[in-house]
C-alpha positions in Angstrom: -9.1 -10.3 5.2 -7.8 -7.0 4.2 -10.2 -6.8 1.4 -13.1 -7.6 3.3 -12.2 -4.8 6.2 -11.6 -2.1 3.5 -15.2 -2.9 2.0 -16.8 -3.2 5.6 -14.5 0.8 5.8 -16.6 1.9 2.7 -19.7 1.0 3.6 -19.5 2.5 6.5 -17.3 5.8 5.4 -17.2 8.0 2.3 -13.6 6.8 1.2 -12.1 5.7 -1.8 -10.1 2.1 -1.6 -7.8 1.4 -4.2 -5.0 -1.8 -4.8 -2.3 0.0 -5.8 0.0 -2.9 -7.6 3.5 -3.5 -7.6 3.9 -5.5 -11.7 1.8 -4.6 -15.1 -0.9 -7.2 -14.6 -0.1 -10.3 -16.8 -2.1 -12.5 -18.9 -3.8 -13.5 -15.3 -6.2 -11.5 -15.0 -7.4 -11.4 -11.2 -11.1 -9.5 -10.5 -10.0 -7.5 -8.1 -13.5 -6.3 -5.9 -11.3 -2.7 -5.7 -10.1 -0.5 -8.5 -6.6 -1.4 -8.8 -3.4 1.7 -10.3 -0.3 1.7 -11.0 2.2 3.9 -9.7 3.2 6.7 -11.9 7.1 5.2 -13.4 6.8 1.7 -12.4 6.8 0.1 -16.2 10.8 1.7 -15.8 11.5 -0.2 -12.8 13.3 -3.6 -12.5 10.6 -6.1 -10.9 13.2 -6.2 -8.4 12.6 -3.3 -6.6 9.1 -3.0 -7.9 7.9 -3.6 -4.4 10.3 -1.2 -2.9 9.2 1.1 -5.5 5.2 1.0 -5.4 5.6 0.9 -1.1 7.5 4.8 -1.4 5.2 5.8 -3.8 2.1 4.7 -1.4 3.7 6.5 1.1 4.3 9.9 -0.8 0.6 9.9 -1.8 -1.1 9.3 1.4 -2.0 11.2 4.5 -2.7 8.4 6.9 -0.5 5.2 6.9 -2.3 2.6 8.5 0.4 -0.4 9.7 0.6 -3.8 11.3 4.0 -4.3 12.0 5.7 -6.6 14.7 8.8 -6.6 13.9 11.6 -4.2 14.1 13.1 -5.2 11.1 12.4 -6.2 7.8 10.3 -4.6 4.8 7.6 -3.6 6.6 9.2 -1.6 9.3 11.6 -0.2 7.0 8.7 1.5 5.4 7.4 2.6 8.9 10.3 4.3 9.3 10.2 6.1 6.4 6.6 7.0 6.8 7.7 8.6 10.1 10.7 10.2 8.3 8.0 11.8 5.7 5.8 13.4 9.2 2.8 11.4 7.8 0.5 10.3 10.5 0.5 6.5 11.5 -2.3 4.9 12.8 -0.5 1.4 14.0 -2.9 -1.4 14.4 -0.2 -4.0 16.4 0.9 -2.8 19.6 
C-alpha cells in the first residue's frame, strides 16, 4: 500500500522516494520498485536497536514527517514525539 501511494506521489510530484532499511540486505535479495540506503553507522549497531536506530536517523534527515499513528503509545508514537521534540513539521494522516 505504502509503495503503491509513494509511486502514485512521484508521478504526480517531482520527489525523490527512497526505502531507507533497517539490516545489511542478506542473501534475500528483495526488488525493491524504490532505491533503497542505509543509514550512515548502522553496520555498528546491534540488530536490536537497528530499528530504533534507522527511525532517529529518518527523522534527523527529513523536513516533513508524514505519520499514521493511533496510539499513544508504542514505537510509532515514541518517534512522533521525538519528531515534535526535533520542530520538524508533521503532516498526520490518522486523526
Amino acid at each position: 500500500m505504502v509503495s503503491k501511494t509513494l509511486q502514485q506521489l512521484k508521478e504526480k510530484y517531482d520527489i525523490k522516494v527512497y526505502i531507507v532499511l533497517a539490516y545489511m540486505p542478506n542473501g534475500n535479495i528483495i526488488k525493491y520498485k524504490h532505491n533503497t540506503i542505509l543509514p550512515t553507522g548502522i553496520e555498528k549497531v546491534i540488530p536490536k536497536f537497528a530499528i530504533i536506530y534507522r527511525n532517529k536517523w529518518m527523522i534527523e534527515k527529513s523536513n516533513i514527517i508524514i505519520t499514521y499513528v493511533r496510539d499513544k503509545f508504542g514505537g510509532a508514537a515514541q518517534f512522533k514525539e521525538y519528531a515534535k521534540n526535533k520542530n520538524k513539521t508533521i503532516i498526520e494522516l490518522y486523526k
